[in-house]
N, C-alpha and C positions, 0 to 999 in steps of 0.2 A: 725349230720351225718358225717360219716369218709370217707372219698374218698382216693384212692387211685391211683396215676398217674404213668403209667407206660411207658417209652418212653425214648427212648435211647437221645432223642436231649433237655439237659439243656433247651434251648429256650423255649421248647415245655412244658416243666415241669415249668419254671416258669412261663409260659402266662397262663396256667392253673391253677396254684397256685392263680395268682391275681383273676381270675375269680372269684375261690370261696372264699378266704378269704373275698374279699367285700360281699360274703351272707352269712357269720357267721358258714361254715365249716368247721371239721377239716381235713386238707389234709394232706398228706404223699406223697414225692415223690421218684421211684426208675427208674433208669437208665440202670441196667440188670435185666434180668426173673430170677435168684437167686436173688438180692436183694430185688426183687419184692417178692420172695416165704417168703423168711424169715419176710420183713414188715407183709404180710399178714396174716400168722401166727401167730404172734404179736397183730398186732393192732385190728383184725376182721374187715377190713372195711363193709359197707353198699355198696357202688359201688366201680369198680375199671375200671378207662379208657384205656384202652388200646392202644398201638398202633400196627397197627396192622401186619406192617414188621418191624423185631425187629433181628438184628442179630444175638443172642446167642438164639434162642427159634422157634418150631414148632406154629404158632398160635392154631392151635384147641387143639393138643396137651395140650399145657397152659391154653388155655379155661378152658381144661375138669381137668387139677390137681384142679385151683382156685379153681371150684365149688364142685369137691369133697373134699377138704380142709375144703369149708366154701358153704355148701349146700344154704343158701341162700344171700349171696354176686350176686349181679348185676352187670354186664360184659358189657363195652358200647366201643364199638370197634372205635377208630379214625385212617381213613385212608381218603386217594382222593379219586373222584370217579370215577378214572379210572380201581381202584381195585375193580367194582361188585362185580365179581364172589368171590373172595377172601372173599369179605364180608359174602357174601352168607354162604358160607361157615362156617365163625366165626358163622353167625346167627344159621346154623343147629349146630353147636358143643356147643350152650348155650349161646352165647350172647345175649341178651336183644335186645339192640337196637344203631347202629352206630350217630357217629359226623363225618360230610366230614370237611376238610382242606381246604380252611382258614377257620379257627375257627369264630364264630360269638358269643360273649360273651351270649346275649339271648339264641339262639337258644341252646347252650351247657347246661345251668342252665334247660329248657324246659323238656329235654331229660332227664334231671339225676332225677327232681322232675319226669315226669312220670313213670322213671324205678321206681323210690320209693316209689310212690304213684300212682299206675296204675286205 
């Protein structure tokens, strides 16, 4: 499976990286919403995480290129959960399904198998 991380904080790209390399993913990670376009373009992931306030990018906006881009690529939005409504939002513009912050190694892996195996 190809994941794709998208998340302007190194940190955040590599705790995520370790995640899935220990369950035998291939991951991709980008830093801005154009590095993100052009991986995606590329590689075709299967899910792509999002984060979901991202300086250089509209979220739903990006939402909706992704999935026109890659009609069925799964969009799993990471934010806190002080962001609801925002969420909310990702969720109507096509995201699948969110991860809240701090990340919990399980619970992230849970989430990405059921966006890909629903």
């Amino acid at each position: 499976m190809k994941i794709l991380i998208v998340d302007d904080s190194p940190l955040m790209r590599m705790m995520l990286k370790d995640f899935f390399a220990d369950e035998g993913f291939e991951v991709y990670g980008a830093g801005t919403i154009e590095e993100a376009w052009r991986l995606s373009a590329t590689v075709r992931p299967d899910v792509i995480i999002k984060d979901l306030f991202m300086p250089d990018c509209d979220v739903v906006d990006s939402i909706r290129r992704f999935i026109k881009d890659n009609h069925r690529v799964k969009i799993i939005i990471c934010s806190t959960e002080s962001s609801r409504e925002d969420i909310l939002e990702a969720l109507k513009a096509g995201a699948c399904d969110f991860i809240l912050k701090p990340l919990d190694k399980k619970q992230v892996i849970e989430v990405i198998n059921k966006a890909v195996h629903p």
